[in-house]
NUGUZA-611873 format. One record per residue: residue in three letters; x, y, z of N, C-alpha, C in turn. Coordinates in pm, whole numbers. Example, Ala and Ser with C-alpha at 12.3 -4.5 7.8 and 13.67 -1.06 7.14 Angstrom:
BEGIN
<aa ALA	nu 1319	nv -569	nw 780	cau 1230	cav -450	caw 780	cu 1320	cv -330	cw 780>
<aa SER	nu 1285	nv -225	nw 708	cau 1367	cav -106	caw 714	cu 1290	cv 3	cw 787>
***
This chain:
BEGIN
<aa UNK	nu -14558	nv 3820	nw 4386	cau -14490	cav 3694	caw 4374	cu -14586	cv 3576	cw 4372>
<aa UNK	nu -14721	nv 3612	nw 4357	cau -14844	cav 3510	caw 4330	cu -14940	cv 3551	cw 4232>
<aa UNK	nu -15025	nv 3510	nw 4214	cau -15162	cav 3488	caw 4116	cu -15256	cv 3550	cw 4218>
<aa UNK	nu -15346	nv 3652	nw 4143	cau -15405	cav 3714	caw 4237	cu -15468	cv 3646	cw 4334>
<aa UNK	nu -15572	nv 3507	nw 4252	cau -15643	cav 3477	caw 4375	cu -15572	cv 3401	cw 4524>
<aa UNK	nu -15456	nv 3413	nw 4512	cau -15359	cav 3356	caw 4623	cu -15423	cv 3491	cw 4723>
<aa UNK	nu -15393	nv 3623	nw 4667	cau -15430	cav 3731	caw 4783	cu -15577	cv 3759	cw 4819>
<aa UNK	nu -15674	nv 3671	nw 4780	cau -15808	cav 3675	caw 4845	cu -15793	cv 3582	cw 4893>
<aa UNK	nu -15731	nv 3475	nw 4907	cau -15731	cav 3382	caw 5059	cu -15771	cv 3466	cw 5179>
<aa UNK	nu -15825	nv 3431	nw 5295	cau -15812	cav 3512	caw 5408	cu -15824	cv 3379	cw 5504>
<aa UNK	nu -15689	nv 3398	nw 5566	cau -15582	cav 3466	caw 5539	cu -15519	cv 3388	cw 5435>
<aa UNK	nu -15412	nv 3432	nw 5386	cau -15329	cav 3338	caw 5291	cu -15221	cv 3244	cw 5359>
<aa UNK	nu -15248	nv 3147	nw 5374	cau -15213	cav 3013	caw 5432	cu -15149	cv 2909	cw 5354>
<aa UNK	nu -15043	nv 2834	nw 5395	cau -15042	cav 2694	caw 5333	cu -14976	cv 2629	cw 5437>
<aa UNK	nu -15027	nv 2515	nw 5434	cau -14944	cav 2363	caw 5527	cu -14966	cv 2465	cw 5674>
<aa UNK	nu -15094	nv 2547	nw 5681	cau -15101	cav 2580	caw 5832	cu -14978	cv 2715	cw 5834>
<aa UNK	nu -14899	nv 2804	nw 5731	cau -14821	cav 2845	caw 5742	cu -14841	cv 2977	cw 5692>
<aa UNK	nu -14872	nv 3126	nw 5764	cau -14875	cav 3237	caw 5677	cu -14804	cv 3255	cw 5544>
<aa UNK	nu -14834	nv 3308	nw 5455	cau -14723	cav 3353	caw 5368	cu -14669	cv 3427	cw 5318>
<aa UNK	nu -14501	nv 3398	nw 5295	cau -14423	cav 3500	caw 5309	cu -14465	cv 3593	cw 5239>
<aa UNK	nu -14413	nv 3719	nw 5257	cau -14358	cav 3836	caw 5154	cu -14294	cv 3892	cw 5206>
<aa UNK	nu -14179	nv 3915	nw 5089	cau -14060	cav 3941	caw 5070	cu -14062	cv 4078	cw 4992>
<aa UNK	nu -13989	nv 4182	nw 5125	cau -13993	cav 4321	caw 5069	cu -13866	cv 4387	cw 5049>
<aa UNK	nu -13808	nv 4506	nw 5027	cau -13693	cav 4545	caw 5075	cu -13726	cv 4726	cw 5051>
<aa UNK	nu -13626	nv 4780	nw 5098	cau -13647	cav 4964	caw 5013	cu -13495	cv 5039	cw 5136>
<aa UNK	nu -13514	nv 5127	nw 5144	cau -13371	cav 5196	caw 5164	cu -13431	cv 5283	cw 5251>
<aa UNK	nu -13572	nv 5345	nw 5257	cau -13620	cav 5412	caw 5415	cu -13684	cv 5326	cw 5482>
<aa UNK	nu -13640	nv 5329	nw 5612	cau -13676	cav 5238	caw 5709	cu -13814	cv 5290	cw 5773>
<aa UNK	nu -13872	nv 5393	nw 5792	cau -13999	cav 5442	caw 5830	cu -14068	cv 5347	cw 5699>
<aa UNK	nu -14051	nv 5377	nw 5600	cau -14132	cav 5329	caw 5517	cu -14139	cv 5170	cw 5466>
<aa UNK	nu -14052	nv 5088	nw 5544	cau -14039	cav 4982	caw 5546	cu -14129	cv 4909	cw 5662>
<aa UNK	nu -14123	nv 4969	nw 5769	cau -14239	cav 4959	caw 5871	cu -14382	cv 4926	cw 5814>
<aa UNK	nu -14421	nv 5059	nw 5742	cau -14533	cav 5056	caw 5750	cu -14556	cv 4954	cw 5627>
<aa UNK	nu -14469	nv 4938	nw 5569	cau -14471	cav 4811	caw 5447	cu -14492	cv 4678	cw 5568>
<aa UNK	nu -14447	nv 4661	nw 5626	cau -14411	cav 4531	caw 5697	cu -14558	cv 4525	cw 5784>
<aa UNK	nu -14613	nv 4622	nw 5869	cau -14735	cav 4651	caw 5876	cu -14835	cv 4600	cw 5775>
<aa UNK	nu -14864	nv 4701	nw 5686	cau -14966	cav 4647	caw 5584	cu -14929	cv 4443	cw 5530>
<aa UNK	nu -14848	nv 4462	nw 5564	cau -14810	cav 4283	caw 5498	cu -14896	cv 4214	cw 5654>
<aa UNK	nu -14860	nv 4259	nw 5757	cau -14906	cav 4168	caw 5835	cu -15041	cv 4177	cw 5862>
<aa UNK	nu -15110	nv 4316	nw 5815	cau -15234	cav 4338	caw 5807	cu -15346	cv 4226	cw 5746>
<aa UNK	nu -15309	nv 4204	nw 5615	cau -15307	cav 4060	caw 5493	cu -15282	cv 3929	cw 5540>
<aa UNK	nu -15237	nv 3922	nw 5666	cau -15249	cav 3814	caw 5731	cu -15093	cv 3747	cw 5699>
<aa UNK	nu -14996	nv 3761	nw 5610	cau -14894	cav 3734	caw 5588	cu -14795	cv 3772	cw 5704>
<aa UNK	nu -14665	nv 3702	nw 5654	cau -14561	cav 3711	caw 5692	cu -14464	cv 3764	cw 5648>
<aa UNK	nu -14410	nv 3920	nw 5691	cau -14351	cav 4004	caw 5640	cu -14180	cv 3988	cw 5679>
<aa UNK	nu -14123	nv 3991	nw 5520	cau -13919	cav 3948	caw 5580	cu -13872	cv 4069	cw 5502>
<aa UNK	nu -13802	nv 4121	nw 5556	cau -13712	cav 4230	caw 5480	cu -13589	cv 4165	cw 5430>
<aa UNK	nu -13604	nv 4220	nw 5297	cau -13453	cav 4128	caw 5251	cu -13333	cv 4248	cw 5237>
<aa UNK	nu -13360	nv 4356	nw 5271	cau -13250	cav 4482	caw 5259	cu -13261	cv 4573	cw 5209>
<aa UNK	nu -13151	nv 4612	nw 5149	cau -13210	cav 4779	caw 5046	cu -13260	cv 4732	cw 4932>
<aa UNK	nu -13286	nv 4847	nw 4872	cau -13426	cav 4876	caw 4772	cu -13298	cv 4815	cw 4609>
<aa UNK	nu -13176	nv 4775	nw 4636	cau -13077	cav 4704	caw 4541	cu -13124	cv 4582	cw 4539>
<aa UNK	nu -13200	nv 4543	nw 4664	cau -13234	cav 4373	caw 4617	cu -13337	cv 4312	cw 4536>
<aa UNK	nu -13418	nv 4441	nw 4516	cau -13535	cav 4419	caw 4442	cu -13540	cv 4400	cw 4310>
<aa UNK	nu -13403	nv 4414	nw 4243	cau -13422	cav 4283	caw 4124	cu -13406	cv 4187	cw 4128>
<aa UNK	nu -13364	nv 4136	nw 4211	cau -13396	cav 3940	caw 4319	cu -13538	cv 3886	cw 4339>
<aa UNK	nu -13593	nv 4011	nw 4417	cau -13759	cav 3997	caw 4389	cu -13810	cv 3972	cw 4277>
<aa UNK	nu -13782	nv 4065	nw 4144	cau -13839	cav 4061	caw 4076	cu -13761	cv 3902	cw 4003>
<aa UNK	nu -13698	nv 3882	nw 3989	cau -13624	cav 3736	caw 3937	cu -13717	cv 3651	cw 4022>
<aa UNK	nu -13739	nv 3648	nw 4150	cau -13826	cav 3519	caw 4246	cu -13958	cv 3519	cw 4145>
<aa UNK	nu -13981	nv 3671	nw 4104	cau -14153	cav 3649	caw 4108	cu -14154	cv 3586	cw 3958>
<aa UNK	nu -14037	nv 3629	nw 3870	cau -14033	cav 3592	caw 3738	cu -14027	cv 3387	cw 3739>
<aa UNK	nu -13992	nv 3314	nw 3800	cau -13988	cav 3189	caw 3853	cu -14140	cv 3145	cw 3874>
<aa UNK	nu -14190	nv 3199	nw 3964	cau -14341	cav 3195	caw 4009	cu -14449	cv 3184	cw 3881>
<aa UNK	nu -14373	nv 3277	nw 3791	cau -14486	cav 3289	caw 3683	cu -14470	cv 3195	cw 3589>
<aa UNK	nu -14326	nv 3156	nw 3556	cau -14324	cav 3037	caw 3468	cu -14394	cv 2928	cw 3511>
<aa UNK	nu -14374	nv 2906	nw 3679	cau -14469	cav 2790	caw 3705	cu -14605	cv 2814	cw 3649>
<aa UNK	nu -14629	nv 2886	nw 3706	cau -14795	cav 2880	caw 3667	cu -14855	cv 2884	cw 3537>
<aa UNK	nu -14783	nv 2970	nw 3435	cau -14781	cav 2929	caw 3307	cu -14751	cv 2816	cw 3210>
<aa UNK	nu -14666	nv 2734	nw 3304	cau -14647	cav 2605	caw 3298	cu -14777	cv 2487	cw 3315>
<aa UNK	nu -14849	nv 2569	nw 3386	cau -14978	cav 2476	caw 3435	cu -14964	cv 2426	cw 3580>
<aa UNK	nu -14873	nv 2474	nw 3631	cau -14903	cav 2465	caw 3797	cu -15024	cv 2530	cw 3882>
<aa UNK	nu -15060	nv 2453	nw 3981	cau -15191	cav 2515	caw 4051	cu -15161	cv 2647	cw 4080>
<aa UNK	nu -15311	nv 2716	nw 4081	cau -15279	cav 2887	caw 4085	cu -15255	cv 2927	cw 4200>
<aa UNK	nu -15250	nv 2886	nw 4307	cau -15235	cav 2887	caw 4441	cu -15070	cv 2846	cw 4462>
<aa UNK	nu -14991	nv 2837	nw 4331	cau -14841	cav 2795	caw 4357	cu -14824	cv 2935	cw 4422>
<aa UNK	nu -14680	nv 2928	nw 4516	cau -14621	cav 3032	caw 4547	cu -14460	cv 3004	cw 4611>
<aa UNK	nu -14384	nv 3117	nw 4606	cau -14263	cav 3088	caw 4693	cu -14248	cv 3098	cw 4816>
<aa UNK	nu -14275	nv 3032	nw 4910	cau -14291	cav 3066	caw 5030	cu -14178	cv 3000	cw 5088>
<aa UNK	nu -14122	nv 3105	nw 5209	cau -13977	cav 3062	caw 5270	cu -14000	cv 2940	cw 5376>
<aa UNK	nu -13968	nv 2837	nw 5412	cau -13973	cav 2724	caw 5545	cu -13883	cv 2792	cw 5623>
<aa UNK	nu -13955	nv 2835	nw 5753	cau -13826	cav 2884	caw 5830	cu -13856	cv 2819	cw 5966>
<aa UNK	nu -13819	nv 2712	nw 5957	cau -13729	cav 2638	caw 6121	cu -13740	cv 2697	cw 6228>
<aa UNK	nu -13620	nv 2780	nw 6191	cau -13563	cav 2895	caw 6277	cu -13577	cv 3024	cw 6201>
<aa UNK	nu -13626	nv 3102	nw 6291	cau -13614	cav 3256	caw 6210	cu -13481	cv 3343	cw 6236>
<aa UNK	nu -13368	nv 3381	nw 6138	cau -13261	cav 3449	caw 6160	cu -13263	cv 3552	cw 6092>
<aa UNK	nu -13187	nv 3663	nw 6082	cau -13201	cav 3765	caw 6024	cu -13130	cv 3756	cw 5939>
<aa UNK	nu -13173	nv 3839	nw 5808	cau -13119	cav 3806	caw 5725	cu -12974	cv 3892	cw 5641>
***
């Protein structure tokens, strides 16, 4: 849902704020260790549900790319503001 060099940041940061990623899948062992490796990267890992939501993902990331093909800085990204953290 970014331009590669967003994922050689270390960590990947903005406004002081990890950043998100947004996963989903339908085994939960294997969602762990997804959510793991995300926080490994220094990010902030959200499960958005079963592995049905992931053409939502892929629609977010399709958004992302028009920006940047647009000529937005390569460091654009979708990152969630969360206030409050609720489940989702």
């Amino acid at each position: 849902m970014c331009q590669a060099s967003v994922w050689e940041m270390e960590p990947p940061e903005f406004d002081g704020r990890k950043l998100t990623a947004l996963y989903c899948g339908d085994e939960s062992a294997a969602k762990s260790t997804v959510a793991e490796l995300i926080e490994c990267i220094g990010c902030e890992p959200v499960d958005v549900g079963e592995l049905r939501y992931a053409r939502l993902l892929e629609a977010s990331a399709g958004i992302v790319i028009k920006f940047l093909f647009s000529g937005r800085d390569m460091y654009t990204v979708l990152n969630l503001i969360q206030p409050e953290v609720k489940p989702v």
